[in-house]
Each structure stands twice: as structure tokens, then as C-alpha cells.
Backbone as ProteinMPNN parsed JSONL, in Angstrom:
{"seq_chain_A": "XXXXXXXXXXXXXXXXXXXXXXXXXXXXXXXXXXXXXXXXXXXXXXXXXXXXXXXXXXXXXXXXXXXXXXXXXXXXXXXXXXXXXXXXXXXXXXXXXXXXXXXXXXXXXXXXXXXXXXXXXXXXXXXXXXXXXXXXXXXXXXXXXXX", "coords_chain_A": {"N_chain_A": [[-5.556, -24.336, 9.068], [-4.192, -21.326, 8.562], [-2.709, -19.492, 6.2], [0.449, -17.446, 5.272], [-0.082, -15.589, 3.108], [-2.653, -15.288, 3.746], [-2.905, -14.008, 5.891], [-1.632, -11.358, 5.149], [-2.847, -10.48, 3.046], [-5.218, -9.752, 4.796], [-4.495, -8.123, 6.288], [-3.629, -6.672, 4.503], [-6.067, -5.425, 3.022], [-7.792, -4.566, 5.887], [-6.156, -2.543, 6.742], [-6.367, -0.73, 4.883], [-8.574, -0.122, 5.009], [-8.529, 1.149, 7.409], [-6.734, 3.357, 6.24], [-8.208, 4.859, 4.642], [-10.451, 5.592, 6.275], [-9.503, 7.533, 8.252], [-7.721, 8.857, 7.237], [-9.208, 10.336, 5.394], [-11.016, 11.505, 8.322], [-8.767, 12.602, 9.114], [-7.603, 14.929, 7.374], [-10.351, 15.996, 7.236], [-10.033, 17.261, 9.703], [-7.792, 18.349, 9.909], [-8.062, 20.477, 7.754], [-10.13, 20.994, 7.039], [-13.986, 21.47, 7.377], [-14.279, 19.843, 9.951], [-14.797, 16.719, 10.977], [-17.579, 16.749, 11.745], [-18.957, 17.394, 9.87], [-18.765, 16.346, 7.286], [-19.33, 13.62, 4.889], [-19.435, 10.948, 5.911], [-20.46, 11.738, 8.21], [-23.283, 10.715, 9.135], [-22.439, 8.122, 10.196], [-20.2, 7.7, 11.502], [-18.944, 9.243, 14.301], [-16.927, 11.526, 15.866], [-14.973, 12.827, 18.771], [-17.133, 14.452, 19.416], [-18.585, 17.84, 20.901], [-16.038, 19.059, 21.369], [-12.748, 18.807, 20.408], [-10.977, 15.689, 20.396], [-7.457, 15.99, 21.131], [-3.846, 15.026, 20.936], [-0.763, 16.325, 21.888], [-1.574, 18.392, 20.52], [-2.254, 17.585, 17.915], [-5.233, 16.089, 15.884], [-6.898, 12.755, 16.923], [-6.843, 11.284, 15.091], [-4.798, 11.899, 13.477], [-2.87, 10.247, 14.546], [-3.984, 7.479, 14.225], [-3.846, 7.335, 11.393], [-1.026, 7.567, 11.156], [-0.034, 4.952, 12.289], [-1.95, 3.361, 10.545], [-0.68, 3.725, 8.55], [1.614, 2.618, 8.371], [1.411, 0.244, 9.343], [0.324, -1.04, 7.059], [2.514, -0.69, 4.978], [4.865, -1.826, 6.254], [3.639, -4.588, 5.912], [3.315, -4.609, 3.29], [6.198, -4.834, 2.322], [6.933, -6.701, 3.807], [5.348, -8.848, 3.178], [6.641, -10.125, 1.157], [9.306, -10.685, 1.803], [12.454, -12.72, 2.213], [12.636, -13.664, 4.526], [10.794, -13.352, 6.514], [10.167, -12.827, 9.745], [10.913, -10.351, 11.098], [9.603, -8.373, 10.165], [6.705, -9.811, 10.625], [6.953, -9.269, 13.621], [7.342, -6.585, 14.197], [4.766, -5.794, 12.655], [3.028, -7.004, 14.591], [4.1, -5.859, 16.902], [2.855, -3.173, 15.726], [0.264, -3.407, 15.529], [-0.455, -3.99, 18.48], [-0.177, -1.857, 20.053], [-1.843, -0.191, 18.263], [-4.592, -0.947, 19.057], [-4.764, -0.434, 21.538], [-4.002, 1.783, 21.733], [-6.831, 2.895, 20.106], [-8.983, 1.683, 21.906], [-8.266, 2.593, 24.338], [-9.102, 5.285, 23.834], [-11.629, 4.779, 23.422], [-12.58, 4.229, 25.636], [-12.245, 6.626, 27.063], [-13.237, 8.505, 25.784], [-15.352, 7.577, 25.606], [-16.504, 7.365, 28.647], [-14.88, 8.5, 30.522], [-15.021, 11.051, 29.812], [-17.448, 10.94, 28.911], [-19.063, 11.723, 26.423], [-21.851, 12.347, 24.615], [-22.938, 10.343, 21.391], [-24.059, 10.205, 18.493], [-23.885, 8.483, 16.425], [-21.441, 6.113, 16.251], [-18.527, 6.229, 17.617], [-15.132, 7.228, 15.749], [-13.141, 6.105, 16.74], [-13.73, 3.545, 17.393], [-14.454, 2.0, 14.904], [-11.919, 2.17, 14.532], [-10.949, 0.689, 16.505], [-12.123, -1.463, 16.235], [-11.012, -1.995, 13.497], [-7.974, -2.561, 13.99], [-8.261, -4.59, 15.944], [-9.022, -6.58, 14.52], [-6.94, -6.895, 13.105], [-4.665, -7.575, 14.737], [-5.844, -9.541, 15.473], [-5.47, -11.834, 13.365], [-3.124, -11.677, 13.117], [-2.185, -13.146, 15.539], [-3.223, -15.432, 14.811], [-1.298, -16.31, 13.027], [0.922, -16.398, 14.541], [0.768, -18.258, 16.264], [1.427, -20.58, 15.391], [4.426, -22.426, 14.351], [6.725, -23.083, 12.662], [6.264, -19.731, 10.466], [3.86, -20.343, 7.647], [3.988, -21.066, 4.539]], "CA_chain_A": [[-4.305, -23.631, 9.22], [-4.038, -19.83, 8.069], [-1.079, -19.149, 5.448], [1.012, -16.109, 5.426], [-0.705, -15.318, 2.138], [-4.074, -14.767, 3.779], [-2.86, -12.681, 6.685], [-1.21, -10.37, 4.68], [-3.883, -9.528, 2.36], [-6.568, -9.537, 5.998], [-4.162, -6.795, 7.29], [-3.801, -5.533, 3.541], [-7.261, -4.924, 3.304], [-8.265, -3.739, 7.022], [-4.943, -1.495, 6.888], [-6.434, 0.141, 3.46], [-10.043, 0.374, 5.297], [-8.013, 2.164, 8.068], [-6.188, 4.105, 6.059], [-9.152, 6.124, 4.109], [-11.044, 6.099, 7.382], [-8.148, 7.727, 9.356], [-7.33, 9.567, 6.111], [-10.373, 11.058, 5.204], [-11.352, 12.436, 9.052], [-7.071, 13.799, 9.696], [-8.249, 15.976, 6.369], [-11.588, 17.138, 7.326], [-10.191, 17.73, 11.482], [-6.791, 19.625, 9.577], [-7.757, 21.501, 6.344], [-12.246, 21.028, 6.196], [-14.424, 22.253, 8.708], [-14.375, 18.836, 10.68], [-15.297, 15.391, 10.993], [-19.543, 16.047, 11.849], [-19.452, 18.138, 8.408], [-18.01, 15.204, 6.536], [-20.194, 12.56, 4.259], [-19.71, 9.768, 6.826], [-21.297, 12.015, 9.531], [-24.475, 10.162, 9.627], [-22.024, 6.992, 10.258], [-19.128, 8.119, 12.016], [-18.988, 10.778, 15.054], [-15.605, 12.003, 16.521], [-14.665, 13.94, 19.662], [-18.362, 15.299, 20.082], [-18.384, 19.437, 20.7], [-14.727, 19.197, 21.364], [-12.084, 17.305, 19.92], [-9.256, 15.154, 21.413], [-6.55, 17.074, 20.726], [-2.367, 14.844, 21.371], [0.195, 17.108, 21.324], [-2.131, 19.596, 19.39], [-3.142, 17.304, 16.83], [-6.749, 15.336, 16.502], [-6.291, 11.831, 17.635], [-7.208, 10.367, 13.632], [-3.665, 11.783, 12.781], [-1.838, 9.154, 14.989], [-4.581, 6.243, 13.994], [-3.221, 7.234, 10.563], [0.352, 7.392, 11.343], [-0.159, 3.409, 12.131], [-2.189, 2.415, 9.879], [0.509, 3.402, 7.259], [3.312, 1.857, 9.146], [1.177, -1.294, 9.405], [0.523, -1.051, 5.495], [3.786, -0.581, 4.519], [5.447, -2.822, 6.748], [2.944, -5.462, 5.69], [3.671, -4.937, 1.895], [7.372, -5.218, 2.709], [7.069, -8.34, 4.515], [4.207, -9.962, 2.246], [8.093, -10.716, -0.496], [10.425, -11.131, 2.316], [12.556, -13.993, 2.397], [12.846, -13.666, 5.991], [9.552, -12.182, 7.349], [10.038, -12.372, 11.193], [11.036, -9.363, 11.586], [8.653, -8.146, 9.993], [6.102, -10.24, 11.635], [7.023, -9.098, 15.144], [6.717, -5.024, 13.98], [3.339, -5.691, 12.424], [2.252, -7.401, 15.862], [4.186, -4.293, 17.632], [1.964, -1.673, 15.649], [-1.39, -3.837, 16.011], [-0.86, -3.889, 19.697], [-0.391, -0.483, 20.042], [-2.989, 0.374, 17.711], [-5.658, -1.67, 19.566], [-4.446, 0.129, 23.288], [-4.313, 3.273, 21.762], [-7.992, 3.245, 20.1], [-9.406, 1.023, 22.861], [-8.112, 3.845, 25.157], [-9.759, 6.306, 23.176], [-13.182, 4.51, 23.541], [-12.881, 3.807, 27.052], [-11.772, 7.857, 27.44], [-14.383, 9.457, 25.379], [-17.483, 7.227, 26.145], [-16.731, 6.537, 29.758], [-14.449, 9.374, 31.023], [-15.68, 12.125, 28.899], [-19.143, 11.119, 29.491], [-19.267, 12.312, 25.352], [-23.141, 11.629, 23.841], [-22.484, 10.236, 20.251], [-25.689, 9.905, 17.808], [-23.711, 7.09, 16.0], [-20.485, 5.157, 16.446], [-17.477, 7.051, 17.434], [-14.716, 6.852, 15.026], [-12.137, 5.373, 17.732], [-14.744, 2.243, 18.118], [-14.431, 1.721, 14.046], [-10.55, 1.996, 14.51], [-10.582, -0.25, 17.553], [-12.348, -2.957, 15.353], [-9.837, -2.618, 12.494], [-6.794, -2.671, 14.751], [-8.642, -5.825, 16.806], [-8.944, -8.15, 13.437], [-5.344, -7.558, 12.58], [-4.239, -8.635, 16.419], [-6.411, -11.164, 15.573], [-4.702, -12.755, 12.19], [-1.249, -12.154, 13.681], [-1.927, -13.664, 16.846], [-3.541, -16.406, 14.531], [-0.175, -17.207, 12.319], [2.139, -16.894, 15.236], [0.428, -19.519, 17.163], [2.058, -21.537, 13.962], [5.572, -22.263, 14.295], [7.213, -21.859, 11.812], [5.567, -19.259, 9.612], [3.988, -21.347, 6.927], [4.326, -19.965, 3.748]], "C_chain_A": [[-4.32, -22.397, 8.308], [-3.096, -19.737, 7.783], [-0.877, -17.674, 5.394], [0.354, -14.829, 4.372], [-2.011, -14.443, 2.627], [-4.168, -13.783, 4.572], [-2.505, -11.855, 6.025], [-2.086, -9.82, 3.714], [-5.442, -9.29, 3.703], [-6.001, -8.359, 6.183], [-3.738, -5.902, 5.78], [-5.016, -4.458, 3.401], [-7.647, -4.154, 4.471], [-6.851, -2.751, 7.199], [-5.354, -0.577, 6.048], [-8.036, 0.555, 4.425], [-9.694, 1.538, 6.294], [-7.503, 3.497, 7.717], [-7.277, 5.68, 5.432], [-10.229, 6.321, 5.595], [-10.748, 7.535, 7.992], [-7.68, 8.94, 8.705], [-8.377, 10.936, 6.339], [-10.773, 12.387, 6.456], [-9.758, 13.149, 9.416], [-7.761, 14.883, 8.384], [-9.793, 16.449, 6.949], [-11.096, 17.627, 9.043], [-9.144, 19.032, 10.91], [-7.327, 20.874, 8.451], [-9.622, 21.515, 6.047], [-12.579, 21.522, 7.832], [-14.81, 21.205, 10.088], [-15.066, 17.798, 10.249], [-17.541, 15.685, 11.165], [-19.556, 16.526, 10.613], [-19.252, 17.02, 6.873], [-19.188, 14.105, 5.507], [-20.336, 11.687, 5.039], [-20.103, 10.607, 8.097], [-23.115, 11.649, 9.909], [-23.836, 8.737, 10.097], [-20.981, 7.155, 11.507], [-19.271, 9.358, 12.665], [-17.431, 11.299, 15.802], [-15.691, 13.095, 17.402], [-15.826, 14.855, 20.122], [-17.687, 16.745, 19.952], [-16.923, 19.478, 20.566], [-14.212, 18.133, 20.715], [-10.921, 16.831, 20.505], [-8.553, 15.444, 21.024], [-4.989, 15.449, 21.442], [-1.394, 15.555, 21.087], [-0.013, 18.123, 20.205], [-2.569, 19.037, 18.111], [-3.839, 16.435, 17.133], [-6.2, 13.976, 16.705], [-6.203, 10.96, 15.973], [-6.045, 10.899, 13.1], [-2.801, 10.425, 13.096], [-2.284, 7.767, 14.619], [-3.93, 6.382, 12.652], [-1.61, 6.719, 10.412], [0.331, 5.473, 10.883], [-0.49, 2.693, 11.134], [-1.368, 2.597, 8.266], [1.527, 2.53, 7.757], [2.479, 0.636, 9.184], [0.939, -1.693, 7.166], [1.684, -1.537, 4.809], [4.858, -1.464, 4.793], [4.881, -4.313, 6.192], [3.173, -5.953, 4.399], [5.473, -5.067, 1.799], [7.367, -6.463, 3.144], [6.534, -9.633, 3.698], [5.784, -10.936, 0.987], [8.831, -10.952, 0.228], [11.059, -12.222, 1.968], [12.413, -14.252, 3.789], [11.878, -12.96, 6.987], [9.46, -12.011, 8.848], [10.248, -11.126, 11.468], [10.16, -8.232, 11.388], [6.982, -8.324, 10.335], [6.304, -9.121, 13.453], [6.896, -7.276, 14.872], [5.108, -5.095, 13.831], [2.422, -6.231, 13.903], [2.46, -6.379, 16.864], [2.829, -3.17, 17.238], [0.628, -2.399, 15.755], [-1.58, -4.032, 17.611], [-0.769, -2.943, 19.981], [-1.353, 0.491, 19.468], [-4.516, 0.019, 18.427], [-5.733, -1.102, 21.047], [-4.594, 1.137, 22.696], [-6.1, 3.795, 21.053], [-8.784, 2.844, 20.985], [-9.045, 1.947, 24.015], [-8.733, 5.2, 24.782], [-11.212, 6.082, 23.461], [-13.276, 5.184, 24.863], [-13.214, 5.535, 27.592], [-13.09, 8.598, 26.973], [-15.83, 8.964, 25.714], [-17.598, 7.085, 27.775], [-16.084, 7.9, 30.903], [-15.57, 10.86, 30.723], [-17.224, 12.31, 28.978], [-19.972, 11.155, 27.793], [-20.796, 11.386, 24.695], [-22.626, 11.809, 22.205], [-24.233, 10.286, 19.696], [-25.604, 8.841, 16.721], [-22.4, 7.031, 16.617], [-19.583, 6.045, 16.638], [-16.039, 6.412, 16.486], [-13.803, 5.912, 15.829], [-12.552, 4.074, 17.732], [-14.28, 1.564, 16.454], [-12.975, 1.175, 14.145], [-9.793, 0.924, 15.592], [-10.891, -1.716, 17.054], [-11.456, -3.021, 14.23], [-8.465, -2.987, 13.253], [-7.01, -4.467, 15.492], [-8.505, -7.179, 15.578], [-7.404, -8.178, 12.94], [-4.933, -8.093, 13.583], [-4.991, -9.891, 16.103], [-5.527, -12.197, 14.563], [-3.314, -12.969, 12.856], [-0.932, -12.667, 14.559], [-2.048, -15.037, 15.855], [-2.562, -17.19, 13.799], [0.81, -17.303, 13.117], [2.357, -17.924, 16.279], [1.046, -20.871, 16.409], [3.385, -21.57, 13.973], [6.128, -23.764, 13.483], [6.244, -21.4, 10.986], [5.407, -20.02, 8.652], [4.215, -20.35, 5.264], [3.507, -19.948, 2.697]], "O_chain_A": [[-4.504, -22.664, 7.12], [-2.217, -19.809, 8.642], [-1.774, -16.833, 5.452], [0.277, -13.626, 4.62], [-2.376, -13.355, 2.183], [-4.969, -12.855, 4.46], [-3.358, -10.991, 6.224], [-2.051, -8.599, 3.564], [-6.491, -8.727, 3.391], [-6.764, -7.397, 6.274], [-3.549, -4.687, 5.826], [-5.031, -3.238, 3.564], [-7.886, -2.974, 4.217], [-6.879, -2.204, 8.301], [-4.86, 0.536, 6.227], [-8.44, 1.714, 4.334], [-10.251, 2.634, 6.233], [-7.63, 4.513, 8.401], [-7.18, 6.889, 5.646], [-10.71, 7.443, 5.759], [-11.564, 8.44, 8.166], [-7.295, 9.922, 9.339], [-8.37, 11.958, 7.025], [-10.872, 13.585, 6.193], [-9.726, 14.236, 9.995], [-8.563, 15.701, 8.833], [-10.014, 17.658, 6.892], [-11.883, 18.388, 9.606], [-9.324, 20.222, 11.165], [-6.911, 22.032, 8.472], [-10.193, 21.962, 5.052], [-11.942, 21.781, 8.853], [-15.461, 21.605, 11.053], [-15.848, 17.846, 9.3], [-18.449, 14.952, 10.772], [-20.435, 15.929, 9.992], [-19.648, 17.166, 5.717], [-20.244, 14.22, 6.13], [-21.515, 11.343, 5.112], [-20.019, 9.961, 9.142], [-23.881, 12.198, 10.701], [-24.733, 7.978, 10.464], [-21.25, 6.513, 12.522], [-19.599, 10.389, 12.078], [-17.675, 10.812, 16.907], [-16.272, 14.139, 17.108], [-15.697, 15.768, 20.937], [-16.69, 16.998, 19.276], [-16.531, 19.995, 19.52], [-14.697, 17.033, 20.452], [-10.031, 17.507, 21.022], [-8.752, 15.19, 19.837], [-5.333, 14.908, 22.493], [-1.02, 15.498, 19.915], [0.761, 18.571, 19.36], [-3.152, 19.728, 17.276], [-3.675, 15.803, 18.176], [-4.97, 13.922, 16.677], [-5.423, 10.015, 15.862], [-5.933, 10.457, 11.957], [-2.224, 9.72, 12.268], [-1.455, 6.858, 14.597], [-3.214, 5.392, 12.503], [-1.156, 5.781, 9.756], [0.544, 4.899, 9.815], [0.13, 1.723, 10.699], [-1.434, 1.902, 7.252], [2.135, 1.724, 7.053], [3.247, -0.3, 8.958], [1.467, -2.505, 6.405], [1.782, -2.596, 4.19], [5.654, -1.864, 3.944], [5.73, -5.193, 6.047], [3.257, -7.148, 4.114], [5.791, -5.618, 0.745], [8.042, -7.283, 2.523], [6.945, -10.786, 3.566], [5.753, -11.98, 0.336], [9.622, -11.709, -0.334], [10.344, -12.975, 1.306], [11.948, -15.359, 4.062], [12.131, -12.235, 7.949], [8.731, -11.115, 9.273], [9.501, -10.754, 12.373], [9.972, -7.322, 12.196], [6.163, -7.405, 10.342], [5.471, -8.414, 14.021], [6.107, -6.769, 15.669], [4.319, -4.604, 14.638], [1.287, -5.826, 14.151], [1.561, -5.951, 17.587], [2.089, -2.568, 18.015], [-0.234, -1.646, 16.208], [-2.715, -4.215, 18.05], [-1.832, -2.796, 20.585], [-1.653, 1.599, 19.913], [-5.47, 0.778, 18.26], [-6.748, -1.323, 21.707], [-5.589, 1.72, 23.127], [-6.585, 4.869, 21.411], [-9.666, 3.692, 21.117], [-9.974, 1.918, 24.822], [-8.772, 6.12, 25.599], [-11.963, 7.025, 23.71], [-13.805, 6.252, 25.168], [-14.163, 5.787, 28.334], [-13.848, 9.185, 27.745], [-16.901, 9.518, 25.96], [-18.679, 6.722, 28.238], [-16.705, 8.22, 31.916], [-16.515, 11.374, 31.321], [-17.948, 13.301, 29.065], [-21.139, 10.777, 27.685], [-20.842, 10.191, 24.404], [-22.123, 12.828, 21.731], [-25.264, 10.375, 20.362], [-26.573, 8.331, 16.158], [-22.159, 7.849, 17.505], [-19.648, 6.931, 15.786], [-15.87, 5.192, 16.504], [-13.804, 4.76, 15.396], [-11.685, 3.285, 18.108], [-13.682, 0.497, 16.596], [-12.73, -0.009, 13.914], [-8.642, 0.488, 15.6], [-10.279, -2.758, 17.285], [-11.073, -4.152, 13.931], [-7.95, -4.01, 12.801], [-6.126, -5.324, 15.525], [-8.056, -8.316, 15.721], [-6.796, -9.157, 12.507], [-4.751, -9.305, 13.462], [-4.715, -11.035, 16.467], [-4.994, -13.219, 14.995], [-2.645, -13.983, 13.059], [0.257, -12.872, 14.803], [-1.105, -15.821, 15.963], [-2.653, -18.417, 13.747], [1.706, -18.093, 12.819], [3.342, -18.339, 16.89], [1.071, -21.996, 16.907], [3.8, -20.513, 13.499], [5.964, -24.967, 13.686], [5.362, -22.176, 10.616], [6.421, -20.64, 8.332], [4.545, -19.171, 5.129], [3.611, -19.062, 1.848]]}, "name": "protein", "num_of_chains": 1, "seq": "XXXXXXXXXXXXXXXXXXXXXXXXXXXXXXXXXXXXXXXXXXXXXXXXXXXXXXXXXXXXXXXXXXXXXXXXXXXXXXXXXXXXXXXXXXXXXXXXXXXXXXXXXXXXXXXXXXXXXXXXXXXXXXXXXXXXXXXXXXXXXXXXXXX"}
């Protein structure tokens, strides 16, 4: 049985791995000369020649967006007395986070056609997004939250 304890530091942790990921390439796509110029560009590739552009910004602003709002929400909830509600947001932004990078794969490796020479970052962000869906699916199969 998985206590509330352990999810919240799984999605502490993979929320903090997200966040300097997510971090790191929104700063080198806004204010550096991009993501291939970057230190993790022998690890990490983004958007190939072009970049995915939503509403004019790269797509690693909105993976950010989340993975603060799952952070934040997460360290809020971790003291609740009353964490459902909190619960059921953090399962909101991990299913949305997991459709929106998992749509990103599908788009850039499959639509796009895009040749990578390693991992695209979307694929990294689709596996952190996938292990938090995973913990939160795994304590709500638990009724009641244990504590």
C-alpha cells in the first residue's frame, strides 16, 4: 500500500526534475540562442530546425507552466488537512500534462516527420508527467487517502 507521504515526495521530486528541465530550455528558447546550443544538447533535442511555436511561445513554456502548478499544488496539499481537493487538481494537471507532451511526441516524430540525433525533450516530459499519473492513479485506487 503507497502512503500519501510517498506520493507527494514521487511528484515532489519528478515535478523539481520537470521544473529545471522545462526551466532551463523556456530560458535558452526565450533569452539564449536556443535549446541545440544548450549543455544538455548532446542529451536533449527540441523542435529540430524549427521550433513549435503555441500562441507564439516554444512549447517548454507551457510544460513549465504545469510543472509549477503541479509543484505547488503538491506542496500545498502534502500539510492539508483535507487533501482531496487537492488530490483531484494534481490528477487534473498530470492528465493534461501527459496529453499535452504525448501530443507533442506523437506531432513532432510522426506528423512533423522531425529527425532528432537524441531524445526529444517532449519524450523526457512525457515520462515525467507519465510517473506522476502513475502515483496518483496509484493512491486513488485507495479509498480513503491513507495518510
Amino acid at each position: 500500500m503507497i502512503s500519501r507521504q510517498q506520493v507527494h515526495l514521487t511528484l515532489a521530486v519528478l515535478s523539481g526534475f520537470g521544473l529545471l528541465l522545462s526551466g532551463y530550455l523556456t530560458y535558452l528558447n526565450l533569452w539564449g540562442a536556443g535549446c541545440s546550443q544548450g549543455f544538455l544538447s548532446g542529451i536533449v533535442s527540441c523542435g529540430g530546425p524549427t521550433k513549435v511555436l503555441i500562441f507564439g511561445y516554444p512549447t517548454c513554456v507551457y510544460g513549465f507552466v504545469m510543472y509549477l502548478a503541479i509543484f505547488f499544488t503538491n506542496l500545498f496539499g502534502w500539510s492539508a488537512v483535507n487533501p482531496r481537493p487537492f488530490w483531484n487538481w494534481l490528477f487534473g494537471i498530470a492528465v493534461l500534462g501527459t496529453a499535452f507532451a504525448g501530443g507533442l511526441t506523437i506531432y513532432e516524430l510522426f506528423i512533423l516527420k522531425l529527425k532528432f540525433t537524441t531524445l526529444p525533450a517532449c519524450v523526457y516530459g512525457l515520462v515525467l508527467y507519465a510517473g506522476m499519473l502513475g502515483a496518483l492513479m496509484a493512491i486513488r485506487r485507495q479509498r480513503p487517502v491513507t495518510a
